[in-house]
GUKE-107550 format. One record per residue: residue number from 1; residue in one letter; x, y, z of N, C-alpha, C, O, CB in turn. Coordinates in steps of 0.02 Angstrom, whole numbers, plus 50000, padded with zeros to 5 digits. Each point is the difference from the previous one (the first is absolute). Glycine has a CB too. Layout:
SITE_seq_type_n.px_n.py_n.pz_ca.px_ca.py_ca.pz_c.px_c.py_c.pz_o.px_o.py_o.pz_cb.px_cb.py_cb.pz
SITE_NUM_A_X_Y_Z_X_Y_Z_X_Y_Z_X_Y_Z_X_Y_Z
...
REM end
This chain:
SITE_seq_type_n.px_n.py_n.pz_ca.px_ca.py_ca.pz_c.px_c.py_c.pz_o.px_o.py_o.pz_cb.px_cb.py_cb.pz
SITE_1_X_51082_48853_47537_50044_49978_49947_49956_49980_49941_49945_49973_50005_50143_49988_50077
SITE_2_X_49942_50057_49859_49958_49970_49960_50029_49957_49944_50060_50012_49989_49872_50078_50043
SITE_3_X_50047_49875_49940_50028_49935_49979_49965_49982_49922_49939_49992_50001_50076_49966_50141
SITE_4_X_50020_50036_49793_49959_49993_49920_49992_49946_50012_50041_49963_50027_49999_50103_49883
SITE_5_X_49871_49911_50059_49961_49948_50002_49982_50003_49945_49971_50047_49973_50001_49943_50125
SITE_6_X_50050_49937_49871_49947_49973_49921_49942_49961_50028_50003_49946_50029_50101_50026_49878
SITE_7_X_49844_50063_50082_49960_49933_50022_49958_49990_49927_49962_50040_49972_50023_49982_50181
SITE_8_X_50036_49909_49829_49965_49959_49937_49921_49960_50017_49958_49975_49962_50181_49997_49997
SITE_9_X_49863_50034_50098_49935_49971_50029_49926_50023_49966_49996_50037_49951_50077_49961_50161
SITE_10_X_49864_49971_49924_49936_50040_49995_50004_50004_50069_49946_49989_50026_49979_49976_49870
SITE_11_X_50134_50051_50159_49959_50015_50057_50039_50078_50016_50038_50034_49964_49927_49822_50088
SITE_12_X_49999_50157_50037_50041_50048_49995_50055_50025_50032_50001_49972_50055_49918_50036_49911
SITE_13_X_50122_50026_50031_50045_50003_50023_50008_49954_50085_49945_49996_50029_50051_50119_49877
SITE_14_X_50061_49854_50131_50008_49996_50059_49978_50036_50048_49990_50056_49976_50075_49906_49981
SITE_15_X_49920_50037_50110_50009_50055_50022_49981_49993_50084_49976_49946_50017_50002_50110_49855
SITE_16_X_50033_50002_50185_50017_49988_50068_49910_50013_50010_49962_50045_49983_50197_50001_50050
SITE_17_X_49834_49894_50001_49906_49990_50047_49992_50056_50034_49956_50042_49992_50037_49834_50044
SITE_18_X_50057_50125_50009_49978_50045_50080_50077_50039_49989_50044_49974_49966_49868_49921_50147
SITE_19_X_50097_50167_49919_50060_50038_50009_50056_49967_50037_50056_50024_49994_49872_50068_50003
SITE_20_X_50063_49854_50040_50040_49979_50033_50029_49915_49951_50034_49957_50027_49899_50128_50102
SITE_21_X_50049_49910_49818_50012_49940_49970_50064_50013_49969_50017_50052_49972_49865_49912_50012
SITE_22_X_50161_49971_50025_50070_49979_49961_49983_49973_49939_50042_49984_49957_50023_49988_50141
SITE_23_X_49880_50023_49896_49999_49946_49919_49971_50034_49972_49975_50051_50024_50018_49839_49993
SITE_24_X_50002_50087_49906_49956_50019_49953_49977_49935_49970_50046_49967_49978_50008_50147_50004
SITE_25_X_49879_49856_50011_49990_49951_49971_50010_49994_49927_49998_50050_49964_49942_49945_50127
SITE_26_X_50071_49939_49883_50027_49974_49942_49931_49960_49970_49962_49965_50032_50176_50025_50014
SITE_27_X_49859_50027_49884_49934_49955_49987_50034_49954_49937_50053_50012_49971_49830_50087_50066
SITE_28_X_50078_49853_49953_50022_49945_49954_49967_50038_49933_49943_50021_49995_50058_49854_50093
SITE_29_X_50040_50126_49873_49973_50026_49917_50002_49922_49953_50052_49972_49981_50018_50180_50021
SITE_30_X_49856_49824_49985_50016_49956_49958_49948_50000_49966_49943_50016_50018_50130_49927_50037
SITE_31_X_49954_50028_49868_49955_50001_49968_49922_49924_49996_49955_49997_49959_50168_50093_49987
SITE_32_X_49890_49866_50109_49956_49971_50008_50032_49962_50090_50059_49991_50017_49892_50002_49818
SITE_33_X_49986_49994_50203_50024_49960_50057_50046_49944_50000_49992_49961_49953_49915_50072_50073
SITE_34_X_50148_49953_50025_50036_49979_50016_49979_49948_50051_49981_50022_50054_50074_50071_49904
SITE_35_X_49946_49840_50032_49996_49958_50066_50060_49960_50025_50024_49948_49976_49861_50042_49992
SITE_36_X_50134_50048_50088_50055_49956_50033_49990_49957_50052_49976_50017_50055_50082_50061_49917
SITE_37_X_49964_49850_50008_49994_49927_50028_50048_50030_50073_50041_50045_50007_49954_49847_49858
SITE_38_X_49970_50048_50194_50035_50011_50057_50077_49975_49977_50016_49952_49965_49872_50033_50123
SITE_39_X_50152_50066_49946_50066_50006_49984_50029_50011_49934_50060_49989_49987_49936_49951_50100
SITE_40_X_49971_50078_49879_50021_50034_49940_50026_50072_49999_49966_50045_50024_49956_49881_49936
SITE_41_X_50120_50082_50020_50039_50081_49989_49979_50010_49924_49996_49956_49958_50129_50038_50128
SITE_42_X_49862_50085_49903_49982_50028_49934_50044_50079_50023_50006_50024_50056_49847_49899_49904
SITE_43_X_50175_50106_49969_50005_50070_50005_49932_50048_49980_49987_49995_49940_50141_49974_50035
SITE_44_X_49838_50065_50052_49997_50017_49991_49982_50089_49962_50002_50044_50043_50023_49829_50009
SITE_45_X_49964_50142_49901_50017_50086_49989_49970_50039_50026_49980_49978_50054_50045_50012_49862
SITE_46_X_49959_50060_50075_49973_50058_50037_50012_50061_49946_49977_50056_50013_50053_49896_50119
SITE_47_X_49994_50041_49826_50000_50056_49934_50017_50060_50042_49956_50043_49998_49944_49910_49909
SITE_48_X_50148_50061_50127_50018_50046_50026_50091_50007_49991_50036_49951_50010_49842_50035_50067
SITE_49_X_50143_50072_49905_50077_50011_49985_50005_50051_50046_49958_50042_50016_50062_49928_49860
SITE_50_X_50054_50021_50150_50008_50054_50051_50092_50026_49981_50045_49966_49976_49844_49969_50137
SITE_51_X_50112_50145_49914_50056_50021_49985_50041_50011_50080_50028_50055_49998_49920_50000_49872
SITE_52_X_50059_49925_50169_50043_50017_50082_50062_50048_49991_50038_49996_49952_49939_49876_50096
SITE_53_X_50031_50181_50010_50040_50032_49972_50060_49941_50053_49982_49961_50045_49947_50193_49908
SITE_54_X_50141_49857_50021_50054_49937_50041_49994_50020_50057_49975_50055_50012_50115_49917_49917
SITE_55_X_49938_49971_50134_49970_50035_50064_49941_49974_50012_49982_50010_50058_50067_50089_49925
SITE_56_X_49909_49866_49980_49943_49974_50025_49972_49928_49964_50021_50002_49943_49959_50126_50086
SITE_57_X_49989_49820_49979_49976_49971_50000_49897_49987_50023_49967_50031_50041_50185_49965_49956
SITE_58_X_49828_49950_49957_49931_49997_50000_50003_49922_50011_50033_49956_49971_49922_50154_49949
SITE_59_X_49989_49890_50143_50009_49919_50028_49932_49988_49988_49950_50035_50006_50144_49958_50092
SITE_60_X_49918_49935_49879_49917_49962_49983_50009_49948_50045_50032_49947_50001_49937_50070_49866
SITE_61_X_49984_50021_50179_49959_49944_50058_49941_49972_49986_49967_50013_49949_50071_50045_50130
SITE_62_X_49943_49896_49972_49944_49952_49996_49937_50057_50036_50017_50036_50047_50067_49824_49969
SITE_63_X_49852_50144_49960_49947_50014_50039_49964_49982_50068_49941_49989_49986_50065_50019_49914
SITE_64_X_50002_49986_50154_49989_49965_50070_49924_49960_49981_49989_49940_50006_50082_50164_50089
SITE_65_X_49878_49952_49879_49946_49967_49995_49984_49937_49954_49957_49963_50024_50023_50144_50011
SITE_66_X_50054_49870_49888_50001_49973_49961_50044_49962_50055_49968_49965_50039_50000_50099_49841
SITE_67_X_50080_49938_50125_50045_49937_50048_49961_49980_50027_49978_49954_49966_50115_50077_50057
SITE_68_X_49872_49974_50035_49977_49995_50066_49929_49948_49972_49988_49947_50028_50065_50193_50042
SITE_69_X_49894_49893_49856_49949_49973_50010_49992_49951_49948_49955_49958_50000_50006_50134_50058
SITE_70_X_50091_49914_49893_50016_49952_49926_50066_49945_50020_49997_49942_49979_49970_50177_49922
SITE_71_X_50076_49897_50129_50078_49974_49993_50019_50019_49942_50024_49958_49962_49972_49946_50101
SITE_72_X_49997_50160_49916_50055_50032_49921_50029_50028_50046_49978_50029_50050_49965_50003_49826
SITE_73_X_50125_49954_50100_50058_50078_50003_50044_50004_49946_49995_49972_49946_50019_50028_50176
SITE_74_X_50030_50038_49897_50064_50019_49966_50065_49966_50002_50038_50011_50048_49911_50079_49969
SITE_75_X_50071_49866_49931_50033_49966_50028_50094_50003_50029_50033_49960_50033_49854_49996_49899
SITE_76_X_50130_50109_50038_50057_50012_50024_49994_50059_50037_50046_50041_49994_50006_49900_49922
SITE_77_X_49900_50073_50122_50003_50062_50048_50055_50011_50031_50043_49961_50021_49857_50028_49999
SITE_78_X_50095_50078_49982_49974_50050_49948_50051_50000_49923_50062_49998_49995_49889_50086_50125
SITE_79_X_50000_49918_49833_50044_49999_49960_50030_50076_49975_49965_50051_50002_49977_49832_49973
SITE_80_X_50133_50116_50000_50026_50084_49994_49997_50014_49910_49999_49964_49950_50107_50035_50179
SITE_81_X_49895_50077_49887_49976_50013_49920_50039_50028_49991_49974_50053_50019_49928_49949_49963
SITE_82_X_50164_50017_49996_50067_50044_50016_49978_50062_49960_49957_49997_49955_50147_49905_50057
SITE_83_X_49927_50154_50006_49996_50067_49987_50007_49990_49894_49966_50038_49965_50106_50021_50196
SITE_84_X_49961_49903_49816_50045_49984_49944_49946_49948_49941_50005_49987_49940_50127_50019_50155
SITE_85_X_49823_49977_49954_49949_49959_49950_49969_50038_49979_49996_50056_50025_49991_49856_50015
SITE_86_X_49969_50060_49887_49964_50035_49957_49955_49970_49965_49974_50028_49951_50103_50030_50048
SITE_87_X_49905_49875_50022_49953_49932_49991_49920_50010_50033_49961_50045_50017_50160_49876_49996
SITE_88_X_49882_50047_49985_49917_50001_50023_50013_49976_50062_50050_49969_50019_49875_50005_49874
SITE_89_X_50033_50040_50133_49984_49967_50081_49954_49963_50020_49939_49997_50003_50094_50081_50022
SITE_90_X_50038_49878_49993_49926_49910_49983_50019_49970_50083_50052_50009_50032_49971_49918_49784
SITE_91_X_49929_50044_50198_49978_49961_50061_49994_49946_49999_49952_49971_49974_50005_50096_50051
SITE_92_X_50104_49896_50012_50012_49930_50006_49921_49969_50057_49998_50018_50059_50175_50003_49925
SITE_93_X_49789_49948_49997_49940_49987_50062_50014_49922_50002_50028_49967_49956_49860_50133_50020
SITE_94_X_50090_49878_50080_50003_49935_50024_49935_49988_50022_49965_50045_50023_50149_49956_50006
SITE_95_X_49864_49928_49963_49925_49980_50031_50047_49957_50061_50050_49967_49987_49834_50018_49888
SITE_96_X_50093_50023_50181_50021_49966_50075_49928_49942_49997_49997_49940_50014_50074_50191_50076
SITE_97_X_49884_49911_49891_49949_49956_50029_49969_49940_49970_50018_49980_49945_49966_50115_50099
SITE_98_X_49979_49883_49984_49985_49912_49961_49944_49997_49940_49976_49948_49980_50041_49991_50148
SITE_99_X_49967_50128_49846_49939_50011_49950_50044_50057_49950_50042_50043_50008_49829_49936_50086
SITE_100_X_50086_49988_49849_50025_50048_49956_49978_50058_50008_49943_50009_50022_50071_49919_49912
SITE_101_X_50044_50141_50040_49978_50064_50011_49992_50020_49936_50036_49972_49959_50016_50051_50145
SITE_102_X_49895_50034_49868_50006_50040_49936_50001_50075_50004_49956_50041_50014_49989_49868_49939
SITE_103_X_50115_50096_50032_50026_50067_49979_49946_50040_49961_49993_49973_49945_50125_49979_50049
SITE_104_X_49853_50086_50012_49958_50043_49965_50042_50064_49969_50052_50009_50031_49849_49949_50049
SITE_105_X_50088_50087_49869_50027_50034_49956_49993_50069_50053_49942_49993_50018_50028_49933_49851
SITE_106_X_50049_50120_50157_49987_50044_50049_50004_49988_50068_50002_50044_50043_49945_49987_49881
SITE_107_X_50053_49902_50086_50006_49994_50080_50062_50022_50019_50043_50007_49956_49887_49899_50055
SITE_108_X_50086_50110_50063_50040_50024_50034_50041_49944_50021_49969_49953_50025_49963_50140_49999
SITE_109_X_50134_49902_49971_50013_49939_50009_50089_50005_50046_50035_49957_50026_49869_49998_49845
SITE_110_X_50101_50107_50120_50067_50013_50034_50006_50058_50037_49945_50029_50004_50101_49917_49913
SITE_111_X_50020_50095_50127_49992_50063_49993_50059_50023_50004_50041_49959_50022_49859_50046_50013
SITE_112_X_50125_50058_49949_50063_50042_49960_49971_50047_50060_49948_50028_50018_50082_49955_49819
SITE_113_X_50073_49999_50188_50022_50064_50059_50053_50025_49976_50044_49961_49981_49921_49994_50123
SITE_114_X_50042_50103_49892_50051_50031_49984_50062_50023_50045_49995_50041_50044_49918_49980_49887
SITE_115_X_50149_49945_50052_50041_50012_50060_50063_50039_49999_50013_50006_49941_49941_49896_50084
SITE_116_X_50092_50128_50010_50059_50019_49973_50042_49972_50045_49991_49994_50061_49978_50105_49884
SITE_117_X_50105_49872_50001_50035_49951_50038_50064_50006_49991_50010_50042_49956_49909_49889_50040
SITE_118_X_50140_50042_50029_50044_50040_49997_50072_49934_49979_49998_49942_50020_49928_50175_50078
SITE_119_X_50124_49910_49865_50018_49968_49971_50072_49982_50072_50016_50039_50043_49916_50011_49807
SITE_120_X_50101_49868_50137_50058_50020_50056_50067_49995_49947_49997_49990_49939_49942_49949_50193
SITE_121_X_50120_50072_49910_50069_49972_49974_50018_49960_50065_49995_50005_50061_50050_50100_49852
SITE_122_X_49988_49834_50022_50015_49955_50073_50093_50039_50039_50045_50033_49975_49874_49810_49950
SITE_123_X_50070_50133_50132_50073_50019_50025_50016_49930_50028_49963_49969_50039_50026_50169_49994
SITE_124_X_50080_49837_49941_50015_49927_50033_50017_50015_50066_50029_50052_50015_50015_49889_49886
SITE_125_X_49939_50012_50144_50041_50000_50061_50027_49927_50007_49999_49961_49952_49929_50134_50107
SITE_126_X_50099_49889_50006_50021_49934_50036_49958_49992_50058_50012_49949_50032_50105_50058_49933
SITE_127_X_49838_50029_50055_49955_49988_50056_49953_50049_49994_50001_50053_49969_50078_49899_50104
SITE_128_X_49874_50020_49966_49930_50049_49995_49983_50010_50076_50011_49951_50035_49930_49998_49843
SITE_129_X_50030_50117_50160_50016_50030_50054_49933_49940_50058_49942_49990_49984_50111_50172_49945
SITE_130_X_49973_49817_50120_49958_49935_50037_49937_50045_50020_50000_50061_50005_50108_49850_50055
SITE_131_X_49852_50056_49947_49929_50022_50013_49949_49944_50057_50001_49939_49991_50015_50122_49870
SITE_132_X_49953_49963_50180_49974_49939_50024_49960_49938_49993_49994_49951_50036_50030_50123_49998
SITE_133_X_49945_49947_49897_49944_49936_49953_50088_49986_49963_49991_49939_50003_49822_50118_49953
SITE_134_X_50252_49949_50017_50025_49951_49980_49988_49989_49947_49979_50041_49959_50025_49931_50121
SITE_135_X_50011_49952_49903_49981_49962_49936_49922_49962_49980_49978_49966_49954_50151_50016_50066
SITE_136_X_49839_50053_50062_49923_49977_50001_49959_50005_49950_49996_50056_49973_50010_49969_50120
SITE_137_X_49964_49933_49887_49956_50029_49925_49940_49944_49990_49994_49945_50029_50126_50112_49894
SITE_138_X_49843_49972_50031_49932_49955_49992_49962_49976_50054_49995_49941_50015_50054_50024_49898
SITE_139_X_49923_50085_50118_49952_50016_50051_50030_49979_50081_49963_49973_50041_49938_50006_49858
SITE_140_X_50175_50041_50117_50026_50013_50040_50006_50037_50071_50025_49989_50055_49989_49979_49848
SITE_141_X_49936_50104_50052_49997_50063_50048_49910_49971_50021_49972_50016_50052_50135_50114_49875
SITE_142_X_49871_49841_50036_49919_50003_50030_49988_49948_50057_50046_49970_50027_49907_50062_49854
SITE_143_X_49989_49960_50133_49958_49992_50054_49996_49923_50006_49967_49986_49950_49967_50128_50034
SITE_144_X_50077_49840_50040_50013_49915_49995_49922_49990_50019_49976_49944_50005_50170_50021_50042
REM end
């Protein structure tokens, strides 16, 4: 599939590591470093515009490795980029951890999966068909 990309950046395009990758990494475009205080949220850009054809969606996830070894993520994971936007694509990041983090101008800081999703219509009913989990919910079906 192929998909129109503005990219306003100095970097370069997104793009898949290994053949088997869902993401494409996201890099921070700024014009000077960014330091985010623990628990501070910042947007931010990536100088990248995207055109989706409808039918699909672009999700901005968090990086496992930046999570795992900073406490940054994403803070509304995944966030959706609807087929219909035409904005820039900016990255909500969060500092988790107890030290300040700095955003560097090119770092990798997110990553863009491309998905196709499907739209519903609701149909009313008066009952919904019984099942054996029920009204079970919020970690119901797992392991005690």
């Amino acid at each position: 599939m192929k998909i129109k990309i503005i990219n306003k950046s100095n970097h370069p395009l997104p793009n898949y590591e290994t053949i088997a990758s869902a993401g494409m990494d996201l890099r921070a475009n700024l014009s000077e470093p960014r330091v985010l205080k623990p628990l501070e949220r910042s947007i931010v850009g990536t100088g990248l515009f995207i055109e989706l054809p409808i039918g699909f969606e672009a999700q901005v996830r968090p990086r496992s490795g930046l999570a795992a070894k900073k406490g940054i993520t994403v803070l509304n994971a995944p966030g959706t980029v609807d087929a219909d936007y035409r904005g820039e694509i900016g990255v909500i990041l969060v500092n988790l951890s107890k030290e300040d983090f700095i955003v560097e101008n090119g770092e990798r800081i997110a990553q863009l999966v491309i998905a196709k999703h499907e739209r519903a219509e609701w149909e009313v009913a008066e009952a919904l068909t019984e099942t054996s989990r029920g009204e079970g919910g919020f970690g119901s079906t797992g392991v005690k």
